[in-house]
C-alpha positions as CSV (number, residue, x, y, z in Angstrom):
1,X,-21.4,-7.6,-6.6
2,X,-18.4,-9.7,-7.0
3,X,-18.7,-13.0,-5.5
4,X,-17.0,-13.2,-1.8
5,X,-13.9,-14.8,-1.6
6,X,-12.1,-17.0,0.6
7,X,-9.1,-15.5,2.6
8,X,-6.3,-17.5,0.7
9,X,-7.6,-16.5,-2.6
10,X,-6.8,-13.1,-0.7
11,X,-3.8,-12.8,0.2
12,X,-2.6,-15.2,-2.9
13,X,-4.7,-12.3,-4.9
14,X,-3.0,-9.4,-3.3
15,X,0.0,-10.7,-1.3
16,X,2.4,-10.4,-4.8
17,X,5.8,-12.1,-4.1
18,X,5.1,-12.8,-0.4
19,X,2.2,-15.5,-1.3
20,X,4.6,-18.0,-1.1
21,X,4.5,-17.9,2.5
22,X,1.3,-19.1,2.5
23,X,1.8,-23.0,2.7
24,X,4.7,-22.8,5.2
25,X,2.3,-20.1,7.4
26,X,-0.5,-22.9,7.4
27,X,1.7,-25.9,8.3
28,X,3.5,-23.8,10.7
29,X,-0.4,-23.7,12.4
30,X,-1.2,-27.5,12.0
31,X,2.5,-28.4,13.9
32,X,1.4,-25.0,16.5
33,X,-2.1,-26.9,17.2
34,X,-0.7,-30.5,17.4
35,X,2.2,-29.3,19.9
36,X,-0.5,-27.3,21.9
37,X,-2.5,-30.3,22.8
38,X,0.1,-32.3,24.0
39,X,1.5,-30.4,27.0
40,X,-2.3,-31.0,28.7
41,X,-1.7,-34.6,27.8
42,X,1.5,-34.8,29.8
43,X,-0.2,-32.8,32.6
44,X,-2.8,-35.6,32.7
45,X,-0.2,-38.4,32.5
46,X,1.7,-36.9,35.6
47,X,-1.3,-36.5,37.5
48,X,-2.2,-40.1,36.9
49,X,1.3,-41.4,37.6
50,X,1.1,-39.4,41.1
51,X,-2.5,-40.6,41.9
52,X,-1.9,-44.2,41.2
53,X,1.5,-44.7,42.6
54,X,1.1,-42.5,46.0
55,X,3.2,-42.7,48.0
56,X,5.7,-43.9,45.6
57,X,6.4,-42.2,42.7
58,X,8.5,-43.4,39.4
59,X,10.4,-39.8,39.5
60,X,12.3,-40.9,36.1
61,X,9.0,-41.4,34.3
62,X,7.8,-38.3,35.8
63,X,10.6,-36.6,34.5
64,X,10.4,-37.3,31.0
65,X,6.7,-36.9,31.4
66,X,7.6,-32.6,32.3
67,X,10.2,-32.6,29.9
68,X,8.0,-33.7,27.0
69,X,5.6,-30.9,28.2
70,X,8.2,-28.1,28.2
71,X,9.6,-29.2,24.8
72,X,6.3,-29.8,23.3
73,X,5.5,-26.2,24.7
74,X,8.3,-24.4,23.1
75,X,8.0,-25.9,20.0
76,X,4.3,-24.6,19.8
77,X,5.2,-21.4,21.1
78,X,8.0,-21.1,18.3
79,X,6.0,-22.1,15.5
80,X,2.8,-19.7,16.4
81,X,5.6,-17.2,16.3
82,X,7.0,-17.8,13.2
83,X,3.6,-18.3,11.8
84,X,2.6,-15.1,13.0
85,X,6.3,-13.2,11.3
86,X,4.9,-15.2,8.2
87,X,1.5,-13.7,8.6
88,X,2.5,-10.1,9.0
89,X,5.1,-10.0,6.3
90,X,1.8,-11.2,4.1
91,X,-0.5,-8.7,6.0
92,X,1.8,-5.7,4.7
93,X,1.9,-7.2,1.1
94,X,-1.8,-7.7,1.0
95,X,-2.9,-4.6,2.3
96,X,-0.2,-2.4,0.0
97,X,-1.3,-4.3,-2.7
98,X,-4.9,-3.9,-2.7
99,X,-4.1,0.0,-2.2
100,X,-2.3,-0.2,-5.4
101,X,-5.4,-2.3,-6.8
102,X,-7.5,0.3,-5.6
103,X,-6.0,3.7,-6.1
104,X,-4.4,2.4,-9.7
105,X,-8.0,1.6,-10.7
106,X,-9.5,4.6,-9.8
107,X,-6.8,6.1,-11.6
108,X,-9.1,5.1,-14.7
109,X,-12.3,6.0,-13.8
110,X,-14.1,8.8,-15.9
111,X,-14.2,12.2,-13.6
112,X,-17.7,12.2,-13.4
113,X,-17.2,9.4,-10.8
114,X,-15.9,11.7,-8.2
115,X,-18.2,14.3,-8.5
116,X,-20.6,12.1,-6.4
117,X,-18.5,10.8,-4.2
118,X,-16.4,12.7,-1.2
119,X,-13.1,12.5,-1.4
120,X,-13.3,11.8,2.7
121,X,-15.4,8.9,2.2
122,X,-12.9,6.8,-1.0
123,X,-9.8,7.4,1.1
124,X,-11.5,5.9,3.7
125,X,-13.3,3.3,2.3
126,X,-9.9,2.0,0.4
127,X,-7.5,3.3,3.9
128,X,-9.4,1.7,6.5
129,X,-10.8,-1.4,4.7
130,X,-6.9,-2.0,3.7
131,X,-5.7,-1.7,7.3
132,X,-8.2,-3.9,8.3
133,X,-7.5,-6.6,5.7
134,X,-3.8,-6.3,6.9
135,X,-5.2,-6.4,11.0
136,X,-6.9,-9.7,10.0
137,X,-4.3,-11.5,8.2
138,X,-2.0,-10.6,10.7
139,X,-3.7,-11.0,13.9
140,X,-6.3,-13.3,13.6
141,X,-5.3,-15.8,10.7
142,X,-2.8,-17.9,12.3
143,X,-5.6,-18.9,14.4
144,X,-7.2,-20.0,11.6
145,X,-5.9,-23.5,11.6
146,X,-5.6,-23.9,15.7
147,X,-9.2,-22.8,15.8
148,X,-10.5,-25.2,13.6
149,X,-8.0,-27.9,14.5
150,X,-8.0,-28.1,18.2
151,X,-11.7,-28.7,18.8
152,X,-12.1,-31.4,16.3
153,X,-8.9,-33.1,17.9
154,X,-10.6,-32.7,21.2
155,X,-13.7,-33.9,20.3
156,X,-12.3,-36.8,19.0
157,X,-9.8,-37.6,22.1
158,X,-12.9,-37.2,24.4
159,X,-14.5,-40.3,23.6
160,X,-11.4,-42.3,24.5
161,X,-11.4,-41.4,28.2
162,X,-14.8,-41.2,28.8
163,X,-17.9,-40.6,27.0
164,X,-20.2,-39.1,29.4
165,X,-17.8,-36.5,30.3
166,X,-17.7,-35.8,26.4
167,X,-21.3,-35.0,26.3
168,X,-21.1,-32.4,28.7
169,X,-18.2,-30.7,26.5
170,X,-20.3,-31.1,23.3
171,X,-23.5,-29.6,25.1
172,X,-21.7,-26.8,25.5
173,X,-20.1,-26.6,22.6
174,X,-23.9,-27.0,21.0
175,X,-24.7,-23.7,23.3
176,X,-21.9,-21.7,21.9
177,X,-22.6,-22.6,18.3
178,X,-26.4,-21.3,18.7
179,X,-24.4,-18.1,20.4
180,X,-22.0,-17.5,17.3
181,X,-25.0,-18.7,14.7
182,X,-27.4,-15.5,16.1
183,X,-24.1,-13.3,16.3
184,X,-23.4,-13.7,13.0
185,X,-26.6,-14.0,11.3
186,X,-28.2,-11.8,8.5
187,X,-29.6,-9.5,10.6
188,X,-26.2,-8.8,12.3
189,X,-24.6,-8.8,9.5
190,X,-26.7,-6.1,8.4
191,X,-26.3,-4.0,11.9
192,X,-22.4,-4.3,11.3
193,X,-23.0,-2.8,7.4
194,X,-25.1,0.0,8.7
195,X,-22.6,0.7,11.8
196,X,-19.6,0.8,9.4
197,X,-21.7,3.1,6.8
198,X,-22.3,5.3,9.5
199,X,-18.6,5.3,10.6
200,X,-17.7,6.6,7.1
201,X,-20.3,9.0,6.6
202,X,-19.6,10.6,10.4
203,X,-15.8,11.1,8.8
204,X,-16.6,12.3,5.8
205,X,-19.3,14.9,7.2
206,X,-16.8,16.1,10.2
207,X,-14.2,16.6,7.2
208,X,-16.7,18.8,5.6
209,X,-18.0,20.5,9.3
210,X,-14.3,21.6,10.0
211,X,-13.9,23.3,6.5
212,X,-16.4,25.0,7.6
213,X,-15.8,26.3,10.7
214,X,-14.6,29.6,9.4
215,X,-18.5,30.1,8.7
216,X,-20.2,28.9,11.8
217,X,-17.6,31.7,13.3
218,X,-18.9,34.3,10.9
219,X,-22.1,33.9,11.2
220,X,-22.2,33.0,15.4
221,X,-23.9,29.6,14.5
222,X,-23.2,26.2,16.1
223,X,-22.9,22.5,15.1
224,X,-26.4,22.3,15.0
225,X,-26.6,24.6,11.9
226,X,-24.8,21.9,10.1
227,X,-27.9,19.7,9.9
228,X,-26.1,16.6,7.8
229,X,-23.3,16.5,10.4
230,X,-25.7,16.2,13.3
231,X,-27.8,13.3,11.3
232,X,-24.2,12.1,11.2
233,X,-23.4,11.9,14.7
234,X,-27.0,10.9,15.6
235,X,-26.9,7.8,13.0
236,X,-23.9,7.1,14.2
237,X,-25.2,6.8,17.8
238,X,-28.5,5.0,17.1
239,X,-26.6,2.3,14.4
240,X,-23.2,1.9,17.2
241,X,-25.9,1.1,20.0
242,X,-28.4,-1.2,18.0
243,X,-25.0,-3.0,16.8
244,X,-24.0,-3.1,20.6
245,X,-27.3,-4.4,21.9
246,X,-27.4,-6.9,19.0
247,X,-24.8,-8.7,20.6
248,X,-25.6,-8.6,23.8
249,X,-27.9,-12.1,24.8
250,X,-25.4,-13.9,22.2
251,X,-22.5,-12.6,24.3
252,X,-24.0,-13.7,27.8
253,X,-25.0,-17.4,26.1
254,X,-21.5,-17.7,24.6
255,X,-19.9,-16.9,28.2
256,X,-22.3,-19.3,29.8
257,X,-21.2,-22.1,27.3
258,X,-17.7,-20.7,28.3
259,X,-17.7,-21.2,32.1
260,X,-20.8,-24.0,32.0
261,X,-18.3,-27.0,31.5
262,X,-16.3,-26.8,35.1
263,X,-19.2,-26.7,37.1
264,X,-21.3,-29.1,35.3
265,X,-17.8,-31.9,34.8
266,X,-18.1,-31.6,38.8
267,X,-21.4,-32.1,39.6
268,X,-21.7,-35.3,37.2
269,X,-18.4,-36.4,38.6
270,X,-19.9,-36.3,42.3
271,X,-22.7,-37.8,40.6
272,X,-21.1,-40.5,39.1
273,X,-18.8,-41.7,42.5
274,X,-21.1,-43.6,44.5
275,X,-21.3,-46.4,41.0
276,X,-18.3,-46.2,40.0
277,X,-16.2,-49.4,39.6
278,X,-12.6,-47.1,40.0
279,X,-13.7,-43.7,41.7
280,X,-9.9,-42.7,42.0
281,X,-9.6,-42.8,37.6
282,X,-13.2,-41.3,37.5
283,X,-11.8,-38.1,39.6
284,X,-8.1,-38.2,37.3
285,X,-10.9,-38.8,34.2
286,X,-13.0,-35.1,35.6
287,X,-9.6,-33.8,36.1
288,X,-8.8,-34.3,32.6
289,X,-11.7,-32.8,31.2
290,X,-11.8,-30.0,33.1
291,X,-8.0,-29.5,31.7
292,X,-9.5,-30.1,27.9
293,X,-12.3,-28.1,28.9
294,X,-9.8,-24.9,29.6
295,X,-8.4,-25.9,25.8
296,X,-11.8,-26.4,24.4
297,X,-12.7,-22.6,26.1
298,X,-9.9,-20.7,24.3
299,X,-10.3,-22.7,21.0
300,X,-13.8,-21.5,21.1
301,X,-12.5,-17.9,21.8
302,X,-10.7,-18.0,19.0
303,X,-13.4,-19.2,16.4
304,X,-15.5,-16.0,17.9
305,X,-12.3,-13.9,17.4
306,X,-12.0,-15.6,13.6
307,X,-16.3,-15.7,13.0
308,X,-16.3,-11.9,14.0
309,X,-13.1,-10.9,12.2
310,X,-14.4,-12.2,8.8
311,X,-17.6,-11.1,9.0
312,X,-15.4,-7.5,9.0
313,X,-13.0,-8.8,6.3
314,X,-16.2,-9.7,4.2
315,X,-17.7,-6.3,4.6
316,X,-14.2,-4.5,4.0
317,X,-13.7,-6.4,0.9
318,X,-16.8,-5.7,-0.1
319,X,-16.5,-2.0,0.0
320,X,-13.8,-1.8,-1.7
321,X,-15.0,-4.1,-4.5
322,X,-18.1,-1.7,-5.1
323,X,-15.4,0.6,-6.1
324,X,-13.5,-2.3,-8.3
325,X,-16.6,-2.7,-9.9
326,X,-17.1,0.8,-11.0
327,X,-15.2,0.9,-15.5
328,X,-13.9,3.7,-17.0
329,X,-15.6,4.6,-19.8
330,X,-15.1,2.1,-22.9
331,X,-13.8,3.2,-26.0
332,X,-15.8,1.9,-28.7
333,X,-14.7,-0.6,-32.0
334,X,-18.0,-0.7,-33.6
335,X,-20.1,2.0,-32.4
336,X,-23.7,2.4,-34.0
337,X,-23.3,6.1,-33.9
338,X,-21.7,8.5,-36.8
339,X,-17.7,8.0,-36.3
340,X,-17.0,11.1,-38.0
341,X,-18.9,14.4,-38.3
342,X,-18.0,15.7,-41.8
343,X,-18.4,19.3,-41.1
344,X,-14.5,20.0,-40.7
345,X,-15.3,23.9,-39.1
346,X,-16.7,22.7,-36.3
347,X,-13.9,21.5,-33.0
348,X,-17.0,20.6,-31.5
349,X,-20.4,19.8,-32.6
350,X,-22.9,18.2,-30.1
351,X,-25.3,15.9,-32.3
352,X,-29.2,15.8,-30.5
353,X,-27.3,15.0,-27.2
354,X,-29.8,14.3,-24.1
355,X,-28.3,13.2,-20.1
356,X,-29.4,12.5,-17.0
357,X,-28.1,11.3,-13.9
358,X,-30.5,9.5,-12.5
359,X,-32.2,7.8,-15.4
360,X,-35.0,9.8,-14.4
361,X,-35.0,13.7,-15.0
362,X,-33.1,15.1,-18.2
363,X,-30.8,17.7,-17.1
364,X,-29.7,17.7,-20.9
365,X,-32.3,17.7,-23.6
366,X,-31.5,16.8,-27.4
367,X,-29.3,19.2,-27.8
368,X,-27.7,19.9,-30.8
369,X,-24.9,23.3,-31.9
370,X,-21.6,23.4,-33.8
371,X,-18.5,26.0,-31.7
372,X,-16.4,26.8,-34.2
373,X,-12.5,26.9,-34.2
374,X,-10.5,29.7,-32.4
375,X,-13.9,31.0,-31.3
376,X,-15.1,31.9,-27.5
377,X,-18.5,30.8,-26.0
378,X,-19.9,31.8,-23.2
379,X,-22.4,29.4,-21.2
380,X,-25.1,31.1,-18.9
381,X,-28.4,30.9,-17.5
382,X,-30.0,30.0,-14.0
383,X,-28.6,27.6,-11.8
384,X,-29.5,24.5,-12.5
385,X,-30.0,24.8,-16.4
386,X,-27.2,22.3,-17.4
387,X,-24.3,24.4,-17.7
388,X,-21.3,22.7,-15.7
389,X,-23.1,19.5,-16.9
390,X,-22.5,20.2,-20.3
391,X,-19.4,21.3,-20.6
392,X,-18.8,17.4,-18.4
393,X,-20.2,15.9,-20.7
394,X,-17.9,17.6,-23.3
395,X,-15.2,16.3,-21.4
396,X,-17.2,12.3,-21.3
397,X,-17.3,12.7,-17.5
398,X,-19.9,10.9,-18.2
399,X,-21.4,8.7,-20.7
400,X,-24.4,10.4,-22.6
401,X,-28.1,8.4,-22.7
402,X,-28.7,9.5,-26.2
403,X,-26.9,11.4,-29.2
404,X,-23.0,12.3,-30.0
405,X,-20.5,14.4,-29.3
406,X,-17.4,15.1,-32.0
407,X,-14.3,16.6,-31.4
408,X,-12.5,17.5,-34.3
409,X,-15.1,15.4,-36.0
410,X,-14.1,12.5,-34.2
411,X,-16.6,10.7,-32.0
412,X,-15.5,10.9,-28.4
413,X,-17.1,7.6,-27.7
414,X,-14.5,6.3,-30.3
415,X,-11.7,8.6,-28.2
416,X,-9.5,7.4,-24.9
417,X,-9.4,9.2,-22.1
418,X,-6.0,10.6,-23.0
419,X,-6.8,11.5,-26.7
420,X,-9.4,13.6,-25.4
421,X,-7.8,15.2,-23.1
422,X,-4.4,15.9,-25.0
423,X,-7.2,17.9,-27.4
424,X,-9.0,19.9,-24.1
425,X,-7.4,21.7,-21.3
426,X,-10.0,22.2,-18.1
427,X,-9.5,25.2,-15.7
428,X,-12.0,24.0,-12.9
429,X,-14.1,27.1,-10.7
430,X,-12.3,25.3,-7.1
431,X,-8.6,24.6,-7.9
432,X,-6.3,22.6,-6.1
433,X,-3.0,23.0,-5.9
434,X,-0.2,20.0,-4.6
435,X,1.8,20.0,-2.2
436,X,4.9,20.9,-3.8
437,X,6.8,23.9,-5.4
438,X,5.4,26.5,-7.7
439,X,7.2,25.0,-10.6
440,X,5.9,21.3,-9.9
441,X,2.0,23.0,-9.3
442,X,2.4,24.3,-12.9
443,X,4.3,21.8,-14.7
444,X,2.4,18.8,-12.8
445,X,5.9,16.5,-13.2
446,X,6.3,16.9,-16.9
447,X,10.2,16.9,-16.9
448,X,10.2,17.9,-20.7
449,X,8.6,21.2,-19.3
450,X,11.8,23.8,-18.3
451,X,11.5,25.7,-15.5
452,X,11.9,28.9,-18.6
453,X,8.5,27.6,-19.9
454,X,6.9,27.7,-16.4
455,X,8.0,31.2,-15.7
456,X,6.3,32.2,-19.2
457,X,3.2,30.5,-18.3
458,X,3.1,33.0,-14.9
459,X,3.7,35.6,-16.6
460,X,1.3,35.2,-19.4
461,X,-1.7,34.2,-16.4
462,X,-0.4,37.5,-14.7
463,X,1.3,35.9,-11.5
464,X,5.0,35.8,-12.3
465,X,5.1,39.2,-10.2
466,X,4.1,37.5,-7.3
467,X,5.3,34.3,-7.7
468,X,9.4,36.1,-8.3
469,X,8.5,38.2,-5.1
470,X,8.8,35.3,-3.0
471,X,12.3,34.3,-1.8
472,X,12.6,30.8,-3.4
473,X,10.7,32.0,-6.4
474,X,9.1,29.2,-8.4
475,X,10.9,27.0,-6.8
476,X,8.7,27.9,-3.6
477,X,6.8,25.5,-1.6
478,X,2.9,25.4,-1.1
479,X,1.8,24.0,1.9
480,X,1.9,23.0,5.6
481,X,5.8,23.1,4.7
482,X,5.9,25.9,2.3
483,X,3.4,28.9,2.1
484,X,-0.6,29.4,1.4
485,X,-1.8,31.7,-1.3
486,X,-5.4,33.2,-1.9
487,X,-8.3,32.2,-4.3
488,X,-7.3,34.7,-6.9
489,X,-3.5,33.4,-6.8
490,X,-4.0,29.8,-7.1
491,X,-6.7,30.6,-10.0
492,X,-3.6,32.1,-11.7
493,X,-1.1,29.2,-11.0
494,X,-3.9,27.3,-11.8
495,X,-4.1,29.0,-15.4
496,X,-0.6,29.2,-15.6
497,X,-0.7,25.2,-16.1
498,X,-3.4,25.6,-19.0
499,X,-1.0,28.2,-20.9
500,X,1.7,25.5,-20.8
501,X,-0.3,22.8,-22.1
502,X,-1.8,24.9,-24.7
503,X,-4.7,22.5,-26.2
504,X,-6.6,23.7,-28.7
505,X,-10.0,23.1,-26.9
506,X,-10.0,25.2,-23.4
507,X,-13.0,24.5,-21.1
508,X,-13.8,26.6,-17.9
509,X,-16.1,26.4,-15.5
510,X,-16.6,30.3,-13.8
511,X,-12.6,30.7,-13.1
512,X,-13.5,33.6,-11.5
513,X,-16.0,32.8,-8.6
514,X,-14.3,33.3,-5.4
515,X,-11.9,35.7,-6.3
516,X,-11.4,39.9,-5.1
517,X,-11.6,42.3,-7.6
518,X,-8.3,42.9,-8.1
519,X,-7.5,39.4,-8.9
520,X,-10.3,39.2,-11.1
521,X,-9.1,41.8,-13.2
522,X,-6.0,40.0,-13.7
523,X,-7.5,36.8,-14.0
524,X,-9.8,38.1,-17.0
525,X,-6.8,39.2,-18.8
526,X,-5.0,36.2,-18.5
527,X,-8.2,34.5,-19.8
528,X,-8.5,36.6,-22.4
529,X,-4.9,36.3,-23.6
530,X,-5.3,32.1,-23.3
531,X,-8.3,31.9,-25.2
532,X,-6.5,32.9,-28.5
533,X,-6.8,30.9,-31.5
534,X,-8.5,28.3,-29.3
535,X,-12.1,26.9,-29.1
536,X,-13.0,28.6,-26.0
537,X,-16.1,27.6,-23.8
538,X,-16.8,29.0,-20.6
539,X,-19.2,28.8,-18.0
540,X,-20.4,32.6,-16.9
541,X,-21.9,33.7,-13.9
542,X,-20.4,37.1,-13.7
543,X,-22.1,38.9,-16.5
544,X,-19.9,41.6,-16.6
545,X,-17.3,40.0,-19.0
546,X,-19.8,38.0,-21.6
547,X,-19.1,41.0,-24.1
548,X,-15.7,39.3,-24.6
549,X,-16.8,36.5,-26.2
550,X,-18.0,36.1,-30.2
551,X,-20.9,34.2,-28.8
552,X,-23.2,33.6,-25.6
553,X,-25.2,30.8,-25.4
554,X,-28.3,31.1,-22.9
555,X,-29.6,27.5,-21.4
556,X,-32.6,26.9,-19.8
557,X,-33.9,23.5,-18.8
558,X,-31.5,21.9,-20.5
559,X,-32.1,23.3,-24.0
560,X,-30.2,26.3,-25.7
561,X,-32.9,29.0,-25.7
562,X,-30.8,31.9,-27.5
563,X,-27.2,32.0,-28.7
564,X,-25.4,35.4,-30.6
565,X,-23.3,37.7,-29.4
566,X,-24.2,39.9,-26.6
567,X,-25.8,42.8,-28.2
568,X,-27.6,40.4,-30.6
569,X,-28.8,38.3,-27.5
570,X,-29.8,41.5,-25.6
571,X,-32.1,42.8,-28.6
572,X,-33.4,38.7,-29.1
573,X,-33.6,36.7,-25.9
574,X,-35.6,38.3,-23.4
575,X,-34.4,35.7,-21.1
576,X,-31.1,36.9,-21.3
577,X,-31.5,40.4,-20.7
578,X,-33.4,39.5,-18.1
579,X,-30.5,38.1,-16.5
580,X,-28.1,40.5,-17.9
581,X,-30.2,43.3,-16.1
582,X,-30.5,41.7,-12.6
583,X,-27.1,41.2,-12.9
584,X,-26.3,44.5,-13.5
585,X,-28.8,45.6,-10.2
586,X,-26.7,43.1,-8.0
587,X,-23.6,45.0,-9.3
588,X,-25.0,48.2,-8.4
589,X,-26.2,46.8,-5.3
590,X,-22.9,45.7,-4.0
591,X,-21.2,49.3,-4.7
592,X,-23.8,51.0,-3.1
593,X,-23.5,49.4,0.0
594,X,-19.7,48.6,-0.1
């Protein structure tokens, strides 16, 4: 965990060119807290100056007396103003700076990252920590001065009028600080953690719950099907009132410290009267306390405001520095492992590779197997047999525990991110498509790429029929703004971005999952025609198409338990014609009951 860090290495961190209202922010504050003071010492002055000299008055010094008040009034009114422009214009700096801090470095982290992590929960985490970052800079840090400022002033000015009424103020003060210190202790600090976590997790699950209404429709169920939504709403409740209740004996001793010094200024002044060698000064003196007590209260308002608003900042920061903390992969200078892998046939050979995600159980097990140039593999086996996590790895989603990887002989680990993946083009089994036109969904803002080349690309993945039967044509949007396709068309817009890349290395993971039969028909030939003269490996579910490829490869555990071509595999790996032939029941299956 990075270190914490204070809130004008911050904004000096994050607030770019608009650090440089920093120092003029923070002296605005000192002249805001000096100028607040002195309109309650005025106030006392007149008081004394119409006590004393009843029933005359010296109107001209009285005057001068409310006119230093009103000046000294405005001027601390204009500065906290300007301080507080100052502090916004670095609030909206900080906060769009560490977006760009945030966003730009996850930019670089390896994909395997986010396929542990909801989307829901990072935009949240770096969206709502930012804003709050931006709420406390702007709100609550031109206090920062005055709050600290003002008591110390009044604890020093106390002892000049009269020190007995200063103990009562610092009693109190001493009752608030025991408040603030069980507020803000460990164990609250821990509450507010655990409330915020399950803030985040009660978004990220709703997000998912509301994809998934269509379902709970279906199949006549209700929220409470959705188990991890419920335990989201129920942590939720349990963390939000354990945070609340936390706070509530602190709360009731800081308001008794708040309200304690009128009554208890009073009662020592009555107190005080019968031995007193001037009780007309002893009453101004109680009058004047009770004035600085008034000060004194809202100073101490704002330290709770400031206290509670960094323990927040602190948190926030801290969020999004777990995610700061997180490297892409390194590229290495002087790896220990093979740099090259002389056998020139092979685009990829996988060299006794073994992974796990956990450090715990291997979901990859010393593997080792060569896939040849221009040839297509097909990956299958049971759920859970390292399938998608292989072809990952092929891709360094993820780093491997032990072993190699080469592509094109070259050691990956020796590879950036973009070397690699100019060599491989992914088609993922959920595609996502931007909000934008056809042409920009296919091209992904590659300019050099014509709007000729995209149309190729659709027709060659078998959707530039559709695509030209729509009135803008590729040029059509896709969206709340423009229109929605199905699975089966955005699996061919989808692959009508891998035809325009054309790497040599094509990697997909079952591009054919949630698609009719129609589509699929269309989508297989489109595969078929993209996987020309490439290194092909895809992941297979649907058996019906594995006689397509020059080789199947059967994984179990981990481990490659059988590889040939399909009637090789049939006649060799009883494991795969076991699967072949369920396959071919669930086919048979489905008709029959269509």
């Amino acid at each position: 965990m990075q270190k914490k860090e204070s809130i004008i290495k911050i904004i000096k961190k994050y607030g770019r060119s608009k650090s440089k209202y920093l120092l003029p922010c923070l002296l605005l504050q000192v002249v805001t807290a000096l100028t607040s003071l002195l309109p309650i010492y005025f106030l006392w002055k007149i008081i004394r100056s119409i006590l004393f000299s009843f029933p005359e008055f010296n109107s001209g010094l009285i005057s001068r007396y409310i006119l230093w008040a009103v000046f000294s009034q405005i001027l601390s009114t204009f500065c906290a103003f300007t301080a507080s422009i100052l502090a916004h214009v670095m609030a909206f700096d900080v906060e769009n700076g560490l977006r760009e801090v945030s966003f730009s470095h996850i930019l670089d982290l390896p994909l395997g990252y986010f396929q542990s992590r909801e989307s829901g929960r990072l935009r949240k985490i770096i969206d709502d920590n930012a804003a709050l970052t931006h709420s406390f800079i702007a709100h609550q840090f031109p206090d920062l001065v005055p709050g600290v400022l003002i008591p110390l002033i009044v604890l020093v000015s106390m002892f000049v009028v009269d020190f007995r009424f200063a103990l009562i103020l610092i009693f109190c003060l001493v009752l608030a600080m025991l408040a603030l210190k069980s507020s803000f202790s460990s164990s609250g600090k821990k509450k507010m953690e655990q409330y915020q976590y399950a803030l985040e997790n009660i978004n990220s699950e709703g997000v998912e719950y509301f994809r998934g209404i269509p379902v709970v429709k279906v199949f006549q169920q209700s929220v409470w099907s959705f188990n991890r939504f419920y335990k989201a709403i129920k942590d939720y409740e349990d963390y939000c009132l354990d945070y609340t209740i936390s706070f509530r004996n602190p709360y009731i001793l800081m308001n008794i410290a708040l309200y304690l010094p009128y009554m208890l200024i009073a009662i020592a002044c009555i107190l005080f009267l019968p031995t007193a060698a001037n009780p007309l000064a002893l009453i101004v003196d109680a009058i004047f306390y009770i004035l600085i007590a008034i000060i004194f209260n809202m100073s101490l308002m704002r330290l709770v405001k400031l206290a509670t608003g960094m323990g927040n900042l602190n948190i926030a920061l801290g969020k999004i520095n777990e995610i700061l903390e997180n490297e892409a992969l390194p590229v290495a200078e002087n790896s220990q492992e093979k740099d090259m892998f002389p056998d020139k046939e092979a685009s990829i050979h996988l060299d006794e590779v073994s992974f796990s995600y956990d450090g715990k159980r291997q979901v990859i097990k010393d593997l080792s197997y060569s896939f040849e140039f221009g040839k297509s593999y097909a990956l299958v086996g049971k759920s859970g047999s390292g399938k998608t996590t292989l072809v990952n790895l092929i891709a360094r989603f993820f780093d491997l525990d032990s072993g190699a990887i080469y592509i094109d002989g070259e050691n990956i680990k020796r590879m950036s991110e973009e070397d690699i993946f100019d060599r491989i083009n992914m088609v993922f089994q959920k595609q996502r498509l931007v909000k934008d036109s056809i042409l920009e969904n296919v091209r992904m803002y590659d300019l050099d790429k014509s709007e000729e080349e995209v149309k190729l690309a659709l027709e060659k993945a078998n959707a530039l029929e559709f695509v030209e039967s729509l009135e803008q044509g590729v040029h059509t949007g896709y969206g709340s703004e423009g229109t929605y396709f199905s699975a089966g068309e955005v699996q061919r817009i989808a692959l009508a971005r891998a035809f325009l890349k054309d790497s040599p290395i094509l990697l997909l993971d079952e591009a054919m999952a949630f698609v009719d039969a129609d589509n699929e028909a269309e989508i297989l030939e489109a595969i078929n025609k993209l996987k020309e003269n490439k290194t092909t490996i895809m992941i297979l579910h649907r058996l019906n198409s594995a006689e397509s490829f020059d080789e199947i490869i059967m994984l179990e555990g981990g481990q490659i338990i059988g590889s040939g071509p399909h009637d090789l595999l049939i006649e060799e790996c009883k494991e795969y014609k076991k699967l072949y032939e369920e396959y071919k029941k669930t086919v048979k299956w489905r008709v029959k009951n269509a």
